[in-house]
MIDOTI-96976 format. One line per 3 residues: number of its first residue (from 0); their letters; for each residue x, y, z of C-alpha. Coordinates in steps of 0.5 Angstrom, whole numbers, plus 500, padded with zeros to 3 digits. Example, Ala and Ser with C-alpha at 12.3 -4.5 7.8 and 13.67 -1.06 7.14 Angstrom:
<pts>
0	as	525:491:516  527:498:514
</pts>
This chain:
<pts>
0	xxx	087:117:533  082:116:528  077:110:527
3	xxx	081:106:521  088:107:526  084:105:531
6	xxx	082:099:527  089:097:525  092:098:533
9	xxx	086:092:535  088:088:530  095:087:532
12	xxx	093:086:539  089:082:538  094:078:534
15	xxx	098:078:540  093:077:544  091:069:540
18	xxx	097:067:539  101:069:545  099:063:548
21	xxx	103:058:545  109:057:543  114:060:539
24	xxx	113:055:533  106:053:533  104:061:533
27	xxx	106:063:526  100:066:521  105:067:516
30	xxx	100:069:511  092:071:508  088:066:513
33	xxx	093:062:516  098:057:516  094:052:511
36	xxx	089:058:508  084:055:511  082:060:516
39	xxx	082:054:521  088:054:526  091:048:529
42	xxx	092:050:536  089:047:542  086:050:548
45	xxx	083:057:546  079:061:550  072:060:548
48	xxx	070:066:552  074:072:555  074:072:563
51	xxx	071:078:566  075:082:566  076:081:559
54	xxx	084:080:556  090:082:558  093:087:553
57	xxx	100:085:552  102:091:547  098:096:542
60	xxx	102:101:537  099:106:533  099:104:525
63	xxx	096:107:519  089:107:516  088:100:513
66	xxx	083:093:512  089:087:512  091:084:518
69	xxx	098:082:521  102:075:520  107:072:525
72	xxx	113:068:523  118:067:528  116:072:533
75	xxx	116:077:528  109:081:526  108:084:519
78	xxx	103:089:517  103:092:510  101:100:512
81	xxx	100:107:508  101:114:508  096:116:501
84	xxx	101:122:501  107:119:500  106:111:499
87	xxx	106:103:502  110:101:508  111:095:511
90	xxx	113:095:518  116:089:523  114:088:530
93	xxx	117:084:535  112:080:538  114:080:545
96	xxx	114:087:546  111:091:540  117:094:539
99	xxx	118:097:531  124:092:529  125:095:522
102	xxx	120:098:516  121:098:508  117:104:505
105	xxx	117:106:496  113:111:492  106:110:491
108	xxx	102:116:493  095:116:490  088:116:495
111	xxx	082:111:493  075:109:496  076:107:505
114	xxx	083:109:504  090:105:506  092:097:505
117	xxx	089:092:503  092:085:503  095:081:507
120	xxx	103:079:506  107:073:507  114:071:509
123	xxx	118:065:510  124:064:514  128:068:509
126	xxx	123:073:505  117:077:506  112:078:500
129	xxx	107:084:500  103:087:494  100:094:495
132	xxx	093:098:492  097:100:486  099:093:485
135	xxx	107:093:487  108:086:488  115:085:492
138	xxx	120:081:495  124:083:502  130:081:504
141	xxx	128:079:512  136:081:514  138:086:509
144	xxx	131:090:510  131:091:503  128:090:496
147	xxx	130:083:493  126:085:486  119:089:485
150	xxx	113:088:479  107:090:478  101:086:478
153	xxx	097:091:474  099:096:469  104:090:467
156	xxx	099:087:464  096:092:460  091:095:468
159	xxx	089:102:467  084:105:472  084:101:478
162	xxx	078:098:480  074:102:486  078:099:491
165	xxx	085:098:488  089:091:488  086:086:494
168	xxx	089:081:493  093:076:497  099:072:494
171	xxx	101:065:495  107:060:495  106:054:492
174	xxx	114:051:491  119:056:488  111:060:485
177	xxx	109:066:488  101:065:485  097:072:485
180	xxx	090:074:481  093:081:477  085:080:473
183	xxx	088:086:469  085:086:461  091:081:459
186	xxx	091:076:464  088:073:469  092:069:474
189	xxx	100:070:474  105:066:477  112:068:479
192	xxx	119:064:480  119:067:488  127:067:488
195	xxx	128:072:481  120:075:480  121:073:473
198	xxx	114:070:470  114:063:469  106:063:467
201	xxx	100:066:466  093:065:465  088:068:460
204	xxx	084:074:462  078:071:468  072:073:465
207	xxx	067:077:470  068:083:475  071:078:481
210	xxx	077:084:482  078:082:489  080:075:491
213	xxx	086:070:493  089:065:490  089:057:494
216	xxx	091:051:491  087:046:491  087:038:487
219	xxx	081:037:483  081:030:479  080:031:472
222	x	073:026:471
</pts>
């Protein structure tokens, strides 16, 4: 096994290893730095260090090369993987017994600098959102296992070569938006209606290089 899978197989043990200790509800990582993106988590009573022995391995699987980490939502884990050859997978475990449920795959061959995934997905109780290196954005139906609606954040604002490291950014919902930074040479950040993948707004092109960030809402009052 090569060192990036092995550094894709910890991450989903260590997902299982955290979040095993409570209940069904309080568990859920349904998105990039967690429930509230703020990469604190509401739970009570973790271990602020290992026994001796260290943790008890509940799963581990063998996943491709990639640098995003897991969600869980409803004792589902999501992990956005890659194939170079062929394209982007996003595949679905079972959180009590790592068993693969289900995976969407689509086209999307191409290699870049530390190859593989990059972001992070984020589901509801009804969908999952990924967007892949190339810059396809898209929603997965959670039942059907298939695709709702499918764009891309980058060639469809004018993007021609990628950035060094691709598109590394995770999207996030606020109300019925899906809100990403695209930051191709006509906009800077676009926001989608979740349900149709239609544009509802988009904002002029961000001045500067910052190619890899994520979106977070927050309330400014205006002075």
């Amino acid at each position: 096994m090569s060192k990036n899978n092995k550094f894709r197989v910890l991450c989903c043990m260590f997902a299982v290893l955290v979040i095993s200790f409570t209940d069904a509800r309080a568990q859920d990582w349904h998105q990039f730095l967690g429930p509230d993106r703020n990469s604190t988590s509401p739970q009570k009573g973790l271990l602020k260090s290992w026994p001796e022995t260290g943790p008890e391995l509940l799963w581990a699987v063998e996943v491709g090369r990639g640098y995003g980490g897991p969600v869980v939502k409803n004792g589902r884990v999501y992990l956005l993987d890659r194939d170079d050859e062929v394209g982007d997978f996003l595949r679905c475990f079972s959180l009590q017994t790592g068993e693969e449920l289900w995976k969407f795959s689509y086209d999307s061959p191409g290699e870049l600098p530390f190859p593989g995934s990059r972001s992070i997905p984020i589901v509801t109780e009804t969908h999952v959102y990924g967007c892949g290196p190339n810059g396809d954005l898209y929603r997965i139906d959670i039942q059907t296992h298939q695709l709702v609606w499918k764009k891309n954040v980058w060639t469809d604002f004018g993007g021609g070569r990628l950035p060094t490291w691709g598109i590394s950014q995770s999207p996030i919902i606020y109300g019925d938006l899906l809100v990403i930074a695209s930051q191709a040479p006509q906009t800077g950040v676009v926001a989608y209606n979740k349900l149709s993948g239609n544009i509802v707004w988009q904002t002029p092109k961000i001045h500067g290089d910052a190619t890899y960030v994520s979106p977070k809402v927050v309330k400014a009052e205006r002075q």
